[in-house]
ZAVOKE-742484 format. One record per atom (N, C-alpha, C): residue number from 1; residue in three letters; chain; z, x, y. Coordinates in Angstrom, 1 decimal. Atoms other than C-alpha are relative to their C-alpha. Example, Ala and Ser with C-alpha at 12.3 -4.5 7.8 and 13.67 -1.06 7.14 Angstrom:
2
  num  residuo  cadena      pz      px      py
    1      ALA       A     0.0     0.9    -1.2
    1      ALA       A     7.8    12.3    -4.5
    1      ALA       A     0.0     0.9     1.2
    2      SER       A     0.0    -0.9    -1.1
    2      SER       A     7.1    13.7    -1.1
    2      SER       A     0.8    -0.8     1.1
END
This chain:
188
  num  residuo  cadena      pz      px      py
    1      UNK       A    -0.2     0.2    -1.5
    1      UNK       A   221.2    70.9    73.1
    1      UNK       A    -1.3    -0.4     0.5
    2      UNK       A     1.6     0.2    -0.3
    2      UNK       A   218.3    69.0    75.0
    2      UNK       A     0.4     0.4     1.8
    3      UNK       A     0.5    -0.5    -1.0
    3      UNK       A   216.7    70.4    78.0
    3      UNK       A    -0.2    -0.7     0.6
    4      UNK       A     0.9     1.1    -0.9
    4      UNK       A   216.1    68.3    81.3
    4      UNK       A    -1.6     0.9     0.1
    5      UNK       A     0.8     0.0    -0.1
    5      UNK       A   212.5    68.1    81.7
    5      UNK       A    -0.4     1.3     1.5
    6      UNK       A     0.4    -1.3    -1.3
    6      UNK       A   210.7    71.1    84.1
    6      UNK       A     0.2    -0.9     1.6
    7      UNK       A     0.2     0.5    -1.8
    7      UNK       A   211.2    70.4    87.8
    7      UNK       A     1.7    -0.9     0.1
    8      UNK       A    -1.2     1.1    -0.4
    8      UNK       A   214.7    68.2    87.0
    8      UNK       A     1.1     1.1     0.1
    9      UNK       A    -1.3    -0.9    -0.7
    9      UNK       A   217.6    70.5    88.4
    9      UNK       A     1.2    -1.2     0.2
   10      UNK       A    -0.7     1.2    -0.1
   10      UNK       A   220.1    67.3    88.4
   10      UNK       A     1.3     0.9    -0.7
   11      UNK       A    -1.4    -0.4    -0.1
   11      UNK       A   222.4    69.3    86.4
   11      UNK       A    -0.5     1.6    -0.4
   12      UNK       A    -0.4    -1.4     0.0
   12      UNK       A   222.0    72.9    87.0
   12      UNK       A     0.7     1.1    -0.1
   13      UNK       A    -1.7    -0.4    -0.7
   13      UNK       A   225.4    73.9    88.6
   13      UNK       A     0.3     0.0    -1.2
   14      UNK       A    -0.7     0.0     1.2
   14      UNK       A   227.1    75.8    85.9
   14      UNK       A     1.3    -1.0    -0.4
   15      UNK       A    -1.0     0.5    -0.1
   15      UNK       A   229.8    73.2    86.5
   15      UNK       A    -0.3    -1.7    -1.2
   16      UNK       A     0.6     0.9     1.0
   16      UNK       A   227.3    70.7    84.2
   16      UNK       A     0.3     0.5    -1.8
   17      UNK       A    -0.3    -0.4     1.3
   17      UNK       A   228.1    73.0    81.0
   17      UNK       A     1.8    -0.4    -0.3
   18      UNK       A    -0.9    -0.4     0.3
   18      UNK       A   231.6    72.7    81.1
   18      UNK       A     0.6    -1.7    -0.8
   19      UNK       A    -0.4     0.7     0.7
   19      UNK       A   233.1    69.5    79.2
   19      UNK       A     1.1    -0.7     1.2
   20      UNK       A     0.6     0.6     1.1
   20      UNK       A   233.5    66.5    79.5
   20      UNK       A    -1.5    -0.3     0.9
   21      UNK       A     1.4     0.1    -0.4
   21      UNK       A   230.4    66.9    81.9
   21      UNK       A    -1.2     0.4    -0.4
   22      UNK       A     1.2    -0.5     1.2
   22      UNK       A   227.9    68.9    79.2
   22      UNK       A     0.2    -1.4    -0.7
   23      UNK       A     0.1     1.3     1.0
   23      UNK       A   228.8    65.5    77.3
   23      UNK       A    -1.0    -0.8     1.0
   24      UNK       A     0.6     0.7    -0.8
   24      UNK       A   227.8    63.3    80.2
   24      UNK       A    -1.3     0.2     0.4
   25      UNK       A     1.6     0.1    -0.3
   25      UNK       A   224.6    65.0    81.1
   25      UNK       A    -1.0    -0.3    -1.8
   26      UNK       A     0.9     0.5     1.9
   26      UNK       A   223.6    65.2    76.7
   26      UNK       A    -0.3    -1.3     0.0
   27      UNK       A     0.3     1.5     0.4
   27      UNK       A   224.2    61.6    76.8
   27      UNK       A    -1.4    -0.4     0.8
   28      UNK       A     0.5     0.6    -1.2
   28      UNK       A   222.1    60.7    79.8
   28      UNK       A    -1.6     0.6    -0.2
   29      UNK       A     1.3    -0.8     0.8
   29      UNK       A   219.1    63.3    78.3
   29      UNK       A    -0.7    -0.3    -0.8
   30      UNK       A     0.0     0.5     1.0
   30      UNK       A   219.4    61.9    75.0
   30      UNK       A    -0.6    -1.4     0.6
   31      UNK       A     0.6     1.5    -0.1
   31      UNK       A   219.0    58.3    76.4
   31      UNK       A    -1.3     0.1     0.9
   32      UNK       A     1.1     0.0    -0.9
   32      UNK       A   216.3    59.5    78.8
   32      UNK       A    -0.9     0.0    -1.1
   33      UNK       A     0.9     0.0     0.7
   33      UNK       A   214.2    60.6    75.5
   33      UNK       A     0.0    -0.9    -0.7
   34      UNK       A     0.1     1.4     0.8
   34      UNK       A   215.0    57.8    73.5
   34      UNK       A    -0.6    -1.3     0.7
   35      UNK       A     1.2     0.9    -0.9
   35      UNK       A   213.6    55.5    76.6
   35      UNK       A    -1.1     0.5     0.1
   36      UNK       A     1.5    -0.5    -0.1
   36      UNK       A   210.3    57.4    76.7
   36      UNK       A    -0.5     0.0    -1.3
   37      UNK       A     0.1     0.1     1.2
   37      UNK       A   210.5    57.2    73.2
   37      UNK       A    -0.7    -1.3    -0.4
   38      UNK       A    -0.3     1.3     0.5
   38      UNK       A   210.9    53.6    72.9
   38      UNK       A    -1.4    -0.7     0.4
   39      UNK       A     0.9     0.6    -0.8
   39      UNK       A   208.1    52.8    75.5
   39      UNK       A    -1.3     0.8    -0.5
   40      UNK       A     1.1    -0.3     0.8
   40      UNK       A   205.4    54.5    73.5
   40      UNK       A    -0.5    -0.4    -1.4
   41      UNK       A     0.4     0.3     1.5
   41      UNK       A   202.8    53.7    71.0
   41      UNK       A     0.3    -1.5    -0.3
   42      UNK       A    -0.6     1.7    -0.1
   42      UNK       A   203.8    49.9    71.7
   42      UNK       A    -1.7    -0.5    -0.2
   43      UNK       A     1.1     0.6     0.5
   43      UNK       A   200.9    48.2    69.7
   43      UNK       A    -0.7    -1.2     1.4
   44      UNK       A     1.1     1.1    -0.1
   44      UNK       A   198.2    45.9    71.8
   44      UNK       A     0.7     0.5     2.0
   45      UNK       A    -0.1    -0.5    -1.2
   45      UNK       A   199.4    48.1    75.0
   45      UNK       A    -0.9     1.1     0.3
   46      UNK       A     2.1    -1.1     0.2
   46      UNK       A   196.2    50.1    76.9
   46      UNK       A     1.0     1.2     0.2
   47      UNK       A    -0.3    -1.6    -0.7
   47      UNK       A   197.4    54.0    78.1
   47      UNK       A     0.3    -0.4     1.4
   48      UNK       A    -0.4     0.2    -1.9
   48      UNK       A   197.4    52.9    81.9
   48      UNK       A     0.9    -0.8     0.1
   49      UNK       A    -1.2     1.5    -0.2
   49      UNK       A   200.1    49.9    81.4
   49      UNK       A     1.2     1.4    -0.6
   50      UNK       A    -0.9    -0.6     0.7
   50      UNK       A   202.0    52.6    79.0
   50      UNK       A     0.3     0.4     1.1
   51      UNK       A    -0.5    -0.8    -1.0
   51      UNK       A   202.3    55.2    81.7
   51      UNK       A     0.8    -0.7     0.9
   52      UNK       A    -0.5     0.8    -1.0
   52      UNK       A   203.6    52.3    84.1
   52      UNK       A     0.7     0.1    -0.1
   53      UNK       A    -1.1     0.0     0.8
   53      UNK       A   206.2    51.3    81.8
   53      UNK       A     0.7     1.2    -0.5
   54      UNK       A    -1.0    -1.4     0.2
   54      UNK       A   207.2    55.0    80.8
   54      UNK       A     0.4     0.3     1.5
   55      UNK       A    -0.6     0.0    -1.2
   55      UNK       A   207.6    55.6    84.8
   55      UNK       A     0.7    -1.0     0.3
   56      UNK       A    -0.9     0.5    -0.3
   56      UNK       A   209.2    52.6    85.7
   56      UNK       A     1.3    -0.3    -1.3
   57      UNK       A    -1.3    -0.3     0.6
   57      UNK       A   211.9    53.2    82.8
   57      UNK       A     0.4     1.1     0.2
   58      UNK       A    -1.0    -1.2    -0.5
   58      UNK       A   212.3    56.4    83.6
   58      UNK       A     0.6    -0.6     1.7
   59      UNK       A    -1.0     0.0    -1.1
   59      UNK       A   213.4    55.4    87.5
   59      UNK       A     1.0    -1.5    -0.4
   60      UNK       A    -0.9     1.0     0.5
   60      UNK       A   215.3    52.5    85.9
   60      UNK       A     1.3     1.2    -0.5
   61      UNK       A    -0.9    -1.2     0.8
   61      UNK       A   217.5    55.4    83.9
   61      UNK       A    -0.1     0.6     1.1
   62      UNK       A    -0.8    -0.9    -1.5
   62      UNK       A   217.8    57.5    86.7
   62      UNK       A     0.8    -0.9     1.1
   63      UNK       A    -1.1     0.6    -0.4
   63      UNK       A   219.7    55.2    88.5
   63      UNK       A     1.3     0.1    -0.3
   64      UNK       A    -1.5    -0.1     0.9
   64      UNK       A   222.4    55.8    85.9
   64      UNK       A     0.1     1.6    -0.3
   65      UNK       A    -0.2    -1.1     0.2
   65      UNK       A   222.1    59.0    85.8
   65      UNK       A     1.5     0.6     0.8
   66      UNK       A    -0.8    -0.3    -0.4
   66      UNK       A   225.4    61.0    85.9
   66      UNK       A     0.4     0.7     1.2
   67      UNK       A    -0.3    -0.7    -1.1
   67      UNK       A   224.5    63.0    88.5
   67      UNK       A     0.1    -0.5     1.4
   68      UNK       A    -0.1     0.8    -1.0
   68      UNK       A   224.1    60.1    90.9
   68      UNK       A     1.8    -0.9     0.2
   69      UNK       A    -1.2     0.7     0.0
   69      UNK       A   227.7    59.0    89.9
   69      UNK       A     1.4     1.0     0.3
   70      UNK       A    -0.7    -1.1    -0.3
   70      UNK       A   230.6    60.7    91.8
   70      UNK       A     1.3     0.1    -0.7
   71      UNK       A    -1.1    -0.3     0.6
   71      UNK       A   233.2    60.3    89.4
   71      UNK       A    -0.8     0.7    -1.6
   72      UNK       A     0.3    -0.7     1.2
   72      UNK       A   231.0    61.9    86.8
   72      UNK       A    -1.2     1.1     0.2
   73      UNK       A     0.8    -0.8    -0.3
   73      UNK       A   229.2    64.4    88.8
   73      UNK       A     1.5     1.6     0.5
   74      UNK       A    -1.4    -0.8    -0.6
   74      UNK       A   231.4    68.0    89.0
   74      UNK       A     0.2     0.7     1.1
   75      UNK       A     0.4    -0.1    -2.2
   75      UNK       A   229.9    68.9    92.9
   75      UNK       A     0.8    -1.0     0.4
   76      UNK       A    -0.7     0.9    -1.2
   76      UNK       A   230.8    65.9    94.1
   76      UNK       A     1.6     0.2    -0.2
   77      UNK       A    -1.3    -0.1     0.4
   77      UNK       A   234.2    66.1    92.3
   77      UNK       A     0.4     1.0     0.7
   78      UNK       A    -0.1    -1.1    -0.3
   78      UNK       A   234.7    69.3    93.7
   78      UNK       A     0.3     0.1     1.2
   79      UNK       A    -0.1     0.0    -1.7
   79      UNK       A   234.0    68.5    97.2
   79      UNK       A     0.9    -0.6    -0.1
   80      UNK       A    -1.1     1.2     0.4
   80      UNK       A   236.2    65.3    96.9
   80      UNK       A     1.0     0.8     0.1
   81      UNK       A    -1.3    -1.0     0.6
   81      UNK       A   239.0    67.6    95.6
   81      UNK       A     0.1     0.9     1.4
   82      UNK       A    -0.5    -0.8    -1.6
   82      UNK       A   238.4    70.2    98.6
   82      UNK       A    -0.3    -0.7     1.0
   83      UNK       A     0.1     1.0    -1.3
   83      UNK       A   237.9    67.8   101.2
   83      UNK       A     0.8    -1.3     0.2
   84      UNK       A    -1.5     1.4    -0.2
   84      UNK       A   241.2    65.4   100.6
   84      UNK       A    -1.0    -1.1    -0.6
   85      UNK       A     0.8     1.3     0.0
   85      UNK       A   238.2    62.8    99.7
   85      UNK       A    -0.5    -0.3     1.3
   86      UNK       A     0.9     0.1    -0.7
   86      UNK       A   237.0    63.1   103.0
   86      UNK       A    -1.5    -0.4    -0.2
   87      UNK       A     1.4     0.3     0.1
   87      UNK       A   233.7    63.1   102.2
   87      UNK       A    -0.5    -1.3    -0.2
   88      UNK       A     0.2     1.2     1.0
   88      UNK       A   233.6    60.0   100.0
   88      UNK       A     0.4    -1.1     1.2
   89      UNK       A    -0.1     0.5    -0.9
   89      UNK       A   235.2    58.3   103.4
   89      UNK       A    -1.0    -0.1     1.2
   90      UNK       A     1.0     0.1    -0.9
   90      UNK       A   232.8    59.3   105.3
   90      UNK       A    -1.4    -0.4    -0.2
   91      UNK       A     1.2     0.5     0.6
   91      UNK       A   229.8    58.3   102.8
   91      UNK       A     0.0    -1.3     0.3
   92      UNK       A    -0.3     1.2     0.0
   92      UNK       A   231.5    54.9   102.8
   92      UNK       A     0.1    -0.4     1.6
   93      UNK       A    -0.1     0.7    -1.3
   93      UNK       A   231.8    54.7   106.5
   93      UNK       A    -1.4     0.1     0.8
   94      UNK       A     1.6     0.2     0.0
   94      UNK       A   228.2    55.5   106.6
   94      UNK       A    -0.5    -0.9    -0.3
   95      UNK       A     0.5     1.2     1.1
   95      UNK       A   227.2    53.0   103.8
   95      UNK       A     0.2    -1.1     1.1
   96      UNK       A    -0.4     1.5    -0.6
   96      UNK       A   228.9    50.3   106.4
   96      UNK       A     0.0     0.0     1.3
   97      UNK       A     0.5    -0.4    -1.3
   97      UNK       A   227.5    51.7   109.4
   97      UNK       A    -1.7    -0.4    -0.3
   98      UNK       A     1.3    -0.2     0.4
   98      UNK       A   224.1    51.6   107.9
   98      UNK       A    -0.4    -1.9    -0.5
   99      UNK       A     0.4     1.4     0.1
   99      UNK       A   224.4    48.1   106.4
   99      UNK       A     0.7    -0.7     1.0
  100      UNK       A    -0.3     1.3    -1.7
  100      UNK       A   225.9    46.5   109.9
  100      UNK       A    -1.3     0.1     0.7
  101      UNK       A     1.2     0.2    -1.0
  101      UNK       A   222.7    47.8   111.4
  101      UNK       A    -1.2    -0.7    -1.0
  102      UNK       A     1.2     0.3     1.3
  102      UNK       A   220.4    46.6   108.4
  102      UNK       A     0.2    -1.9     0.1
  103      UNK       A    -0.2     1.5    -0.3
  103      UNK       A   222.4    42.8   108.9
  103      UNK       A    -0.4    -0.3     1.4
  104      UNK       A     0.1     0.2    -0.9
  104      UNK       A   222.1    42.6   112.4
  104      UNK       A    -1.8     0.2     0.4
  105      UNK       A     1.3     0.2     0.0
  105      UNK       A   218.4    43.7   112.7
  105      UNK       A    -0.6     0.7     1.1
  106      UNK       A     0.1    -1.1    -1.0
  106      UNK       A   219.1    46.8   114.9
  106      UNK       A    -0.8     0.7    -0.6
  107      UNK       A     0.6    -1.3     1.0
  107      UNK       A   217.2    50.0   114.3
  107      UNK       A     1.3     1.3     0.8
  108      UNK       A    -0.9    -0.8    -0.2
  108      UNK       A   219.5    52.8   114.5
  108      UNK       A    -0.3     1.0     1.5
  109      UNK       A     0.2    -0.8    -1.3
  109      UNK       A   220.2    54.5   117.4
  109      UNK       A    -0.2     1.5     0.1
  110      UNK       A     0.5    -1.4    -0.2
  110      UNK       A   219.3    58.0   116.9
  110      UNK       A    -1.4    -0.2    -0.8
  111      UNK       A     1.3    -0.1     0.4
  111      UNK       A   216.1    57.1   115.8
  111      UNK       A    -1.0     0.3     1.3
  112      UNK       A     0.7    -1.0    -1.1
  112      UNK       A   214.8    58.0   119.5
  112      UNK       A     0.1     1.0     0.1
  113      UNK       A    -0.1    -1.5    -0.1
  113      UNK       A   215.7    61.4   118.6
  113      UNK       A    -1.9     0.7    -1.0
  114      UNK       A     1.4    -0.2     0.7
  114      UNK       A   212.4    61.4   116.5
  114      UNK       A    -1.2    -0.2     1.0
  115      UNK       A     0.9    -0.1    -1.1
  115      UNK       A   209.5    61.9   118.6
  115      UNK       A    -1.6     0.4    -1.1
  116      UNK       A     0.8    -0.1     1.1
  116      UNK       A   206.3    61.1   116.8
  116      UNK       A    -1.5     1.1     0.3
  117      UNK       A     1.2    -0.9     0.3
  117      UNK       A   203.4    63.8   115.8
  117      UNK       A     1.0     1.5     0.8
  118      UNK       A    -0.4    -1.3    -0.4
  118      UNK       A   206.5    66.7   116.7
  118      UNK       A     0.9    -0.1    -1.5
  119      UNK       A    -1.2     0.2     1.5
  119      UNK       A   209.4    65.3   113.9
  119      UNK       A    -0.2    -1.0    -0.8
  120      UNK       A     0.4     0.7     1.3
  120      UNK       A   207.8    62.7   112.5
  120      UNK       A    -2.0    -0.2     0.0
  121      UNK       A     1.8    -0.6     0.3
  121      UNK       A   203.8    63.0   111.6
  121      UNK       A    -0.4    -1.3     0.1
  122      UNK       A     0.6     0.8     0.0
  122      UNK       A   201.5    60.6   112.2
  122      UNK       A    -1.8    -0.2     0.1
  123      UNK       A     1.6     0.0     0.0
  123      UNK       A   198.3    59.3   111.4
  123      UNK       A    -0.9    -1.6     0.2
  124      UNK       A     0.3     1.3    -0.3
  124      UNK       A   196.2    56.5   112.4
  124      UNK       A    -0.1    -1.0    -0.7
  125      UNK       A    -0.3     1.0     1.2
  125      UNK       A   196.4    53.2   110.2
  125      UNK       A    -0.1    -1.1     0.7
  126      UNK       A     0.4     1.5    -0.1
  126      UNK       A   195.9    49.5   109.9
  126      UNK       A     1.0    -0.5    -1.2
  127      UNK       A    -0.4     1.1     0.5
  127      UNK       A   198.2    47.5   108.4
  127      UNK       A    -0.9    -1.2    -1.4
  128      UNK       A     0.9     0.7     0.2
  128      UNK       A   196.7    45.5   105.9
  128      UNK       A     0.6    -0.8    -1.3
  129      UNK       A    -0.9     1.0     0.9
  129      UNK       A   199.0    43.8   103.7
  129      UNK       A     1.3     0.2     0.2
  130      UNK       A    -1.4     0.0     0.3
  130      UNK       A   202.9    42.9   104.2
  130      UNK       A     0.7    -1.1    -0.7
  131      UNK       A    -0.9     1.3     0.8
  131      UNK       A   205.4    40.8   102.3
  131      UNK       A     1.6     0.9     0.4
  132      UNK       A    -1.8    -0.7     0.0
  132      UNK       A   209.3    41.3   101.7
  132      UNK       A     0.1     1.2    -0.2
  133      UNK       A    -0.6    -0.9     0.3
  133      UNK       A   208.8    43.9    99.8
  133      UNK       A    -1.0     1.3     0.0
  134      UNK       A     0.9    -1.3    -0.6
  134      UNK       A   205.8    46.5   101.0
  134      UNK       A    -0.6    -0.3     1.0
  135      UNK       A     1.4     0.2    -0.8
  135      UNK       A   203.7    46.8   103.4
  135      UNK       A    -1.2     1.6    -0.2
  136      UNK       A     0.4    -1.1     1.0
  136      UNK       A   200.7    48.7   102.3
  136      UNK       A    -1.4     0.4     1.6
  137      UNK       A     0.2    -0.7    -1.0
  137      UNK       A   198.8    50.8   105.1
  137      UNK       A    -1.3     0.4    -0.7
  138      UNK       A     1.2    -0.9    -0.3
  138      UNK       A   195.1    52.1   105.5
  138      UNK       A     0.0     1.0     0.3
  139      UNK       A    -0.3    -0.7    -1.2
  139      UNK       A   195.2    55.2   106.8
  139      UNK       A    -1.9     0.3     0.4
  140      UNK       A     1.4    -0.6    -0.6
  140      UNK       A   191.8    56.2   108.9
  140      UNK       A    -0.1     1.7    -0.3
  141      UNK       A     0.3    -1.2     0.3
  141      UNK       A   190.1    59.0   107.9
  141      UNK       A    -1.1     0.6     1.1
  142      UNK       A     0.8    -0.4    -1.3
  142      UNK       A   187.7    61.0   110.3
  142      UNK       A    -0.8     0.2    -1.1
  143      UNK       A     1.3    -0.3     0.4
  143      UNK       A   184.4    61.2   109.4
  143      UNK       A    -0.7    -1.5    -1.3
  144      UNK       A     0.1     1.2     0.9
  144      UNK       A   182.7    59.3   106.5
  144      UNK       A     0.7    -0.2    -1.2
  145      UNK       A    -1.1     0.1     1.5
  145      UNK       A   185.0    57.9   103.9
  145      UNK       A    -1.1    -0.6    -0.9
  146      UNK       A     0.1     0.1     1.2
  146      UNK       A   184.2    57.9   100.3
  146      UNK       A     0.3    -1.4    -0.6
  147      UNK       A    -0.6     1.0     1.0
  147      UNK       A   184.3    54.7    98.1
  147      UNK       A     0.9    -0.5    -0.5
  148      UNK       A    -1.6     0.2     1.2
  148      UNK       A   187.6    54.8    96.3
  148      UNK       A     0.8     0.5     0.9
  149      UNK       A    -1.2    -0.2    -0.5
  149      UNK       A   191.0    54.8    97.7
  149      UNK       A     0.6     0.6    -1.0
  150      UNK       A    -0.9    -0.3     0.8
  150      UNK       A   193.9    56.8    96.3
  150      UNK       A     1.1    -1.2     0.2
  151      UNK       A    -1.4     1.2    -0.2
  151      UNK       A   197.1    54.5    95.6
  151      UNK       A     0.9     0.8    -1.1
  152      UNK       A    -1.3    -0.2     0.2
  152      UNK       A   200.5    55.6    95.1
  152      UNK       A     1.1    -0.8    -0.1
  153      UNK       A    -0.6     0.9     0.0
  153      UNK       A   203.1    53.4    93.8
  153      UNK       A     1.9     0.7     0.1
  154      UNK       A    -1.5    -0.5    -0.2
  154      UNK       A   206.4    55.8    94.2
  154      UNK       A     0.8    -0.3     0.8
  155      UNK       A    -0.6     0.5    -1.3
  155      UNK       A   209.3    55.5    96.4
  155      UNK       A    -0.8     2.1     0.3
  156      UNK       A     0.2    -1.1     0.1
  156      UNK       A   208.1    58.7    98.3
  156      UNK       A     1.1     1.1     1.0
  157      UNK       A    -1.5    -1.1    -0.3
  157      UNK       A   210.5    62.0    98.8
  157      UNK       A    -1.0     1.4     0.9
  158      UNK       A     0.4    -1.2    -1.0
  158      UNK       A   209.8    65.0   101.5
  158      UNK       A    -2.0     0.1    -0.1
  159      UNK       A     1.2    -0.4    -0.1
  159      UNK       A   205.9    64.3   101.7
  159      UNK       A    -0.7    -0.2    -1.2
  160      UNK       A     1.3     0.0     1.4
  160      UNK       A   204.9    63.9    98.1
  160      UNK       A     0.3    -1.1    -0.9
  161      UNK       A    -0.1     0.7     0.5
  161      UNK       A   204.4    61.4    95.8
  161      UNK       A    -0.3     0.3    -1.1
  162      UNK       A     1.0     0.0     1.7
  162      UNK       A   203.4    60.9    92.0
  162      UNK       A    -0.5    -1.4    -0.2
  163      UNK       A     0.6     0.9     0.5
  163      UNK       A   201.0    58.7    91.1
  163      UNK       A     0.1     0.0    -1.8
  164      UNK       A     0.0     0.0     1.6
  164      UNK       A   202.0    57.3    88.2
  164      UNK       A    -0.7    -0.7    -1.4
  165      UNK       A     1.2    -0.4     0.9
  165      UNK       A   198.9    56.6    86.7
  165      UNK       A    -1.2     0.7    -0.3
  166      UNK       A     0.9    -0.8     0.4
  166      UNK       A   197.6    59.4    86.7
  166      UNK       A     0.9     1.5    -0.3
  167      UNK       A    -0.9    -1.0     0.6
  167      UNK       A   200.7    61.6    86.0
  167      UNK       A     0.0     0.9     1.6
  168      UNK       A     0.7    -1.0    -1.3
  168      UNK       A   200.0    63.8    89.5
  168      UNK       A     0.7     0.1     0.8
  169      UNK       A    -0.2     0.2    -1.0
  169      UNK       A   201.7    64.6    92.6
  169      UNK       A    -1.0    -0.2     0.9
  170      UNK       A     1.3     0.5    -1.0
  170      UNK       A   200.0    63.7    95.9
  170      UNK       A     0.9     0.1     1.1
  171      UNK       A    -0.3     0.0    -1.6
  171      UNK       A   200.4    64.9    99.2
  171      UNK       A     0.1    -0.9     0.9
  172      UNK       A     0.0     1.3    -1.0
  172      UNK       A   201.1    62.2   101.7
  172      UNK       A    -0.4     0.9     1.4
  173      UNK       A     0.1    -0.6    -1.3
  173      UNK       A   199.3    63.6   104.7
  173      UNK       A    -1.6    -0.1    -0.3
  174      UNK       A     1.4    -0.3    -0.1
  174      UNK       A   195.4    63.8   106.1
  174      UNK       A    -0.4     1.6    -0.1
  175      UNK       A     0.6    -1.6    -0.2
  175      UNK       A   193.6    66.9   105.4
  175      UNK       A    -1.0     0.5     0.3
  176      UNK       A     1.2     0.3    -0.3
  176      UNK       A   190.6    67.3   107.2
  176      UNK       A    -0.9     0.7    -1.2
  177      UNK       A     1.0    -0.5     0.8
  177      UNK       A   187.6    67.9   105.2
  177      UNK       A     0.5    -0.7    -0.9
  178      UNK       A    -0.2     0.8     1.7
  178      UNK       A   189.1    65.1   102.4
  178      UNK       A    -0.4    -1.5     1.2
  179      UNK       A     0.2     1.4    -0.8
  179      UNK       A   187.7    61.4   104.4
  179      UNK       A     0.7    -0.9    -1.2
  180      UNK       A    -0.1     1.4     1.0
  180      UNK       A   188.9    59.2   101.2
  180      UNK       A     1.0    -0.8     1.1
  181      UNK       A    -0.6     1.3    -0.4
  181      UNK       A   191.2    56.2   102.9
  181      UNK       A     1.5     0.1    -1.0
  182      UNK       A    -1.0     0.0     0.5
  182      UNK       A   194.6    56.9   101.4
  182      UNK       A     0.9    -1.5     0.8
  183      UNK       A    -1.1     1.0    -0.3
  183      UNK       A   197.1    53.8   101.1
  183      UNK       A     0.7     0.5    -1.7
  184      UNK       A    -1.6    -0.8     0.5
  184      UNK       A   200.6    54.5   100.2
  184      UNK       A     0.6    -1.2    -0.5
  185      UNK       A    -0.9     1.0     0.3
  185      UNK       A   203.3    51.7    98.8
  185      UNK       A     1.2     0.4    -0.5
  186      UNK       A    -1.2    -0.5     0.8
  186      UNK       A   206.8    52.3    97.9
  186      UNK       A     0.1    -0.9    -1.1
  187      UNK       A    -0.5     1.1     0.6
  187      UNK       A   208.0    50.1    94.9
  187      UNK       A     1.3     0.4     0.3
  188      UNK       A    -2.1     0.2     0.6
  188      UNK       A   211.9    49.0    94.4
  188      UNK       A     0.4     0.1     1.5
END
């Protein structure tokens, strides 16, 4: 039997042991270690490229992961089942509420419900590179900043990020008494 990795709770819910869903997550475990497998020890590659490439296969494979799939997840199934499929109607009428505003080039309308430095945090910044697919931010530090920037390449989830070359989480916020110049980036 293989273990997800510390911190992965994806299939917890004793409803992951039970068959053919204990198959579905083994497989998906199994192919996780076999991709971190694969991407190691690759001749005339340095340590800092490896790491890359073991993180960006691992979020490549989690895409496919079962628990992101609701006919092979047994929560979602569950709900689905007690909610007529409600739910899944309502994800979908989301999904196409969310991409009408995304074509048109609206910003959603309960976004004035955020009110910044109460629900959403803010810190001072400069802009300082955008394209299609990032825009990559200064933030100002008080006092005198340090030499070196941190840089983060994750997509980032409730505040924290992993830098994944250096294996690490990383707080996304100023802390007084740290001046370094933090810039953030999502990839994908």
């Amino acid at each position: 039997m293989i273990t997800p990795a510390d911190g992965d709770h994806r299939f917890a819910a004793p409803a992951w042991q039970a068959m053919p869903f204990r198959l579905f997550a083994q497989g998906f475990l199994l192919a996780d270690l076999w991709m971190q497998d694969a991407v190691k020890g690759l001749p005339g590659v340095s340590p800092a490229n490896e790491r890359i490439v073991s993180y960006l296969a691992g979020l490549w494979l989690d895409v496919a992961s079962p628990a992101n799939m609701p006919w092979m997840n047994p929560s979602a199934l569950s709900e689905s089942w007690a909610s007529g499929g409600t739910n899944l109607l309502n994800g979908f009428q989301n999904h196409r509420h969310d991409a009408a505003l995304a074509a048109s080039g609206a910003t959603a309308p309960d976004n004035d419900r955020f009110v910044p430095g109460k629900d959403v945090a803010t810190t001072p910044g400069t802009i300082v590179f955008r394209n299609e697919l990032i825009e990559l931010i200064q933030y100002d530090g008080a006092g005198q900043a340090r030499t070196s920037a941190h840089h983060a390449a994750p997509g980032i989830i409730a505040g924290f990020a992993v830098d994944p070359l250096h294996g690490r989480r990383i707080a996304i916020q100023h802390r007084p008494g740290h001046h370094a110049p933090i810039a953030i980036f999502p990839v994908g």
